[in-house]
N, C-alpha and C positions, 0 to 999 in steps of 0.2 A: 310792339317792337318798333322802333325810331327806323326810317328808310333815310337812306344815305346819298347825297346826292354828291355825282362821281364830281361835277365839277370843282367842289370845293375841295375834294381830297387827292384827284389826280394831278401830276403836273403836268403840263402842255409837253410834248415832245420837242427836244432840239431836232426838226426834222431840215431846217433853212427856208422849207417853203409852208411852214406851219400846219403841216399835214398829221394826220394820228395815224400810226402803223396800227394792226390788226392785233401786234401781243404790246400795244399800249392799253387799246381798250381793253383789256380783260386783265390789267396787271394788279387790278386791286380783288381782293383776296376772295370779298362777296359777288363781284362780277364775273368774275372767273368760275365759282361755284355754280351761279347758275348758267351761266354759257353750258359747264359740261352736265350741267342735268338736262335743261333744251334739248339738247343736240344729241340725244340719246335716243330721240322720239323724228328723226329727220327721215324713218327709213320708213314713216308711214307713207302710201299711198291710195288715197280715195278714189269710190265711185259712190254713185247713188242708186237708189231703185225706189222706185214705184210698187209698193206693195198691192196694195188693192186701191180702186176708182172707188170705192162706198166710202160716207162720213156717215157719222151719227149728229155733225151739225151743219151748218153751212153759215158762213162767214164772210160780211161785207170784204171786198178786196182780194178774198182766198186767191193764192197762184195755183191752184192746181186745175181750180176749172176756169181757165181759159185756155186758147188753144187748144190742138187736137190732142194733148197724150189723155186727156178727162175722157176720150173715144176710144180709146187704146183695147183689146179683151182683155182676159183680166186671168189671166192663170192663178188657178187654185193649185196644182199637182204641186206637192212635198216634194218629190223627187227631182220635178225639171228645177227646181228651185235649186238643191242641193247639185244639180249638175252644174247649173251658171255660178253658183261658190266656190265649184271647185275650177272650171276654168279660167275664172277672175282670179284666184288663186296662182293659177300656171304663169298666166301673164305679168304677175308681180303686186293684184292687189291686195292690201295687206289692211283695209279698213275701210269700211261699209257705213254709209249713212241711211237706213232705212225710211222713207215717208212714204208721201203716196197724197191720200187724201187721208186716212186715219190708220195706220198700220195696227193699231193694238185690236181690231176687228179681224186680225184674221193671225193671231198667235202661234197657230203649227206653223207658218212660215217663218218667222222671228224665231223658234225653234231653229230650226233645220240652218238657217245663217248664222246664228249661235254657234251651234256645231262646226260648222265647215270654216267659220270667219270669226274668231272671239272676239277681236275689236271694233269698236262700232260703235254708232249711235241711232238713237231713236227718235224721230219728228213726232209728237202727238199731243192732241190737246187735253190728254192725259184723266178724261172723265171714264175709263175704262184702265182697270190695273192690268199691268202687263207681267207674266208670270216672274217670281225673283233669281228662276233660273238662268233665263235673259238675260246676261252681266254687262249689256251696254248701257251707255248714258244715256238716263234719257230727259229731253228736253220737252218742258210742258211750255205751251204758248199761252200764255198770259197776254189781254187785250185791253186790261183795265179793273178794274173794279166790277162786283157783283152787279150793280146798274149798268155800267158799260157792258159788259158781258150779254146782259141776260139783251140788248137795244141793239148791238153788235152784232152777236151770236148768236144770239135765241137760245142761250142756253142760261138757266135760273141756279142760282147759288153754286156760279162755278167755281170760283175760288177755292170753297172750302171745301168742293166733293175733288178737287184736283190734293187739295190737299190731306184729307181722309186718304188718300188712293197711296198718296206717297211720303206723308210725313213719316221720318227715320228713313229713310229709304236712301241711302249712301250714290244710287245711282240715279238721282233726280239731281235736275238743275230747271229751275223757273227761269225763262224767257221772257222776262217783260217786254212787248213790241209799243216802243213810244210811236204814237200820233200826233199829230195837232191839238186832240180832245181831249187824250187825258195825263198830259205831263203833272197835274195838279195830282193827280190819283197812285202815281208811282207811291210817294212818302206813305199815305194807307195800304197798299198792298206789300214794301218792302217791311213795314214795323209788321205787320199780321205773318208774314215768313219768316223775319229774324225771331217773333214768339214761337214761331215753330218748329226753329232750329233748320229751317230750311235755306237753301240756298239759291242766289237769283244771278242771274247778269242780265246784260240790255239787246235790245236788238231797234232799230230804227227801221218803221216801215217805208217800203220800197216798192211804189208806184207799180203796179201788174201794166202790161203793154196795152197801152191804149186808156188807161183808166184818168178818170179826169175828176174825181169824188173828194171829195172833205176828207178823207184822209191822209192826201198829198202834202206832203212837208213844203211849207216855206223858210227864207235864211231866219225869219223870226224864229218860227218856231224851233228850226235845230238849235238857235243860240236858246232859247230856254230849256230843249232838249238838253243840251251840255250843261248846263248849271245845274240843273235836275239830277241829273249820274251823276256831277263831282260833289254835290251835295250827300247823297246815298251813298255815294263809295269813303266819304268820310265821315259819317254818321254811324254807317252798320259795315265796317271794316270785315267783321269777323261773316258775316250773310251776303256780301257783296262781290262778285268775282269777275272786276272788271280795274280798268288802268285810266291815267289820265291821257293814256296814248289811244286806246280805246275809246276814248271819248270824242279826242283830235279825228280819227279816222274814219268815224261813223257818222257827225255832226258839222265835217266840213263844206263848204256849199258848195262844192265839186264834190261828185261820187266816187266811188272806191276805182269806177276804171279810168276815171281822170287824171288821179292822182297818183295810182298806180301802176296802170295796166294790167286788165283784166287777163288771167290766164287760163281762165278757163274755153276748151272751144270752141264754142261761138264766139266768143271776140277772136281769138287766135287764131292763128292760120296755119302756127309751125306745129308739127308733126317731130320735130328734132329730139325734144326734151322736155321733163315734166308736164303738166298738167294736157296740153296742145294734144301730148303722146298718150299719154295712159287713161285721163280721165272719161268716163263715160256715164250717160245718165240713163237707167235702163226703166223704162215704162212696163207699166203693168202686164204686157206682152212676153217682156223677157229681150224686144227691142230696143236699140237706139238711133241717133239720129245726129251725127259729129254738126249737124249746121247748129242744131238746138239744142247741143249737150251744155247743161250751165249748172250748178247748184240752186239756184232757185229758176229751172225754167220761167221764162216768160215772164218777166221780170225787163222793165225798161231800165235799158244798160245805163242810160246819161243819169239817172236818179236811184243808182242800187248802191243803198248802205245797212244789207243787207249782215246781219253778225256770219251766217255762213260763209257765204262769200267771202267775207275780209277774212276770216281764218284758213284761207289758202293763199289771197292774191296779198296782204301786206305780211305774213309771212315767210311769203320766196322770196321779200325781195331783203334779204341779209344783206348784199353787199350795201346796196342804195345806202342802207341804214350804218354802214359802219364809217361814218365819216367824222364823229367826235362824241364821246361820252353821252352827252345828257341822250341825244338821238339815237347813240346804241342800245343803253339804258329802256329806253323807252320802249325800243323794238323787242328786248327782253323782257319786260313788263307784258307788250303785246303776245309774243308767245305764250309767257307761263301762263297766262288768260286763257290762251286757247286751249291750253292742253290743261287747265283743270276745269273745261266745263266740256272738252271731249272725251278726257281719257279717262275710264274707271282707272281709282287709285293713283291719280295725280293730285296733289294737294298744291292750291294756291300759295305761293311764296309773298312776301312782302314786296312791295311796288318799290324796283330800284328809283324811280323820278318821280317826285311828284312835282312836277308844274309841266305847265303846256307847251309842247315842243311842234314846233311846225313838220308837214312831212317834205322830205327831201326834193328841193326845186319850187315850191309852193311857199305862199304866204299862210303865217297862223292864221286860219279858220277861215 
């Protein structure tokens, strides 16, 4: 299907000061359709938790062991579990990102949040099936190729036992996390997934606090970063579940709280309204900690282009983005992104924009 690019078909509003009203941008027919599919999905609100401190690998750069929550105890009880679902619940949250250090190692509790929270997702590096009961999405991390993996990760023919685990599995989405090392290796792992009928999007690694290693992004490397994802995303359309806004956001050489403003609470300080108010990251204790509540704890904020992250902090920010078609367009591309690689039974729509749009206030790239 051909994507439609609003500046050629909308007309500029007689506004006197050349400004776009709010029912300009949505007056064309396909825009409008997906505004009110979007905004259907506006009444989610996230935490995170830390399921269990145990991995079955360990991983150059891993966020979970720095800092103290990798010291956290580690509650196993089914039931304290199923009590903190249901007063996450009470408070108004309405969807759950489970990780930890490997959540699929301790499956009665993904049970038991199942039950109490149906929406959700899964962090794992996916070498352990998670039962199909589990209807959340879940996300395998992908670090590169079988060589890279196994030099990486210390883990031997991961790929394909990730994919054994979850080929046809409607609730899998592949994680590529691009590096410095292996932007070459993307195009082999995304063709060996599109044979698979699997589906991928991208995520750029994000410097752990304090970490100074070969896998720190330079503006080189994001610039071959982005040509690597607009390459994949128009090669295997139908296996690729990412945007060219996507690409702008993740590969800019200012970070996601630069460019945006991080809303999660450790950057934040207001308590008023979303993220500042409700989000919380709860450790393998069943504690939290509003100074270190972030989606990727520990995580150095000036270098996080982080794909979690950005599917909260350049998603709030709607109005910024509603200031002339191609930029709306884009922010709409960015969502339906987000919401088919979080939400079971969301299906990716076709990319309203395809070319490179700067984000609001900032220079492209």
């Amino acid at each position: 299907m051909e994507a439609k690019h609003l500046t050629h078909s909308t007309p500029k509003p007689d506004t006197g000061a050349g400004e776009w009203k709010f029912s300009d941008l949505i007056a064309e027919p396909h825009v409008r359709e997906r505004w009110d599919r979007v905004r259907r999905y506006f009444f989610l609100r996230e935490s995170t938790y830390d399921m269990t401190n145990r991995c079955n690998i360990r991983c150059e750069g891993c966020y979970y062991y720095e800092g103290e929550k990798q010291h956290a105890h580690e509650v196993g009880d089914p039931e304290k579990w199923r009590s903190l679902m249901k007063s996450e619940k009470a408070r108004g949250i309405t969807y759950v990102v489970l990780a930890g250090a490997e959540p699929s190692l301790v499956p009665e509790l993904l049970t038991v949040c199942h039950e109490e929270m149906p929406l959700g997702a899964i962090a794992t590096n996916g070498l352990k099936w998670i039962p199909g009961s589990i209807g959340y999405k879940i996300h395998i991390s992908v670090w590169g190729n079988d060589d890279t993996s196994q030099r990486v990760r210390g883990a031997k023919q991961m790929l394909q036992r990730q994919i054994e685990n979850y080929r046809g599995d409607a609730r899998a989405v592949f994680v590529y996390t691009f590096t410095p090392h292996n932007i070459a290796e993307a195009d082999q792992v995304t063709r060996i997934l599109a044979r698979e009928g699997c589906k991928i999007t991208f995520n750029v690694f994000s410097s752990p606090v304090g970490y100074t290693g070969a896998l720190r992004h330079t503006e080189s490397s994001l610039r071959q970063t982005r040509q690597a994802m607009l390459n994949l995303l128009q090669r295997y359309p139908e296996t690729v579940l990412y945007s060219h806004y996507n690409a702008v956001a993740h590969t800019h050489h200012l970070g996601l709280h630069a460019l945006f403003g991080c809303s999660y609470p450790r950057c934040n300080p207001s308590t008023d309204i979303g993220l500042g108010r409700s989000f919380r990251q709860y450790r393998t204790d069943l504690n939290w900690d509003r100074d270190a509540a972030c989606c990727v704890p520990d995580t150095d904020c000036r270098d996080c282009r982080h794909y979690a992250a950005g599917s909260a902090v350049v998603t709030a920010r709607l109005f910024r983005h509603a200031s002339e078609p191609d930029v709306f367009a884009s922010w709409l591309d960015y969502v339906d992104t987000y919401l088919a690689v979080w939400v079971t039974g969301y299906d990716k729509g076709v990319n309203l924009c395809q070319r490179w749009v700067a984000p609001p206030g900032h220079d492209l790239f």
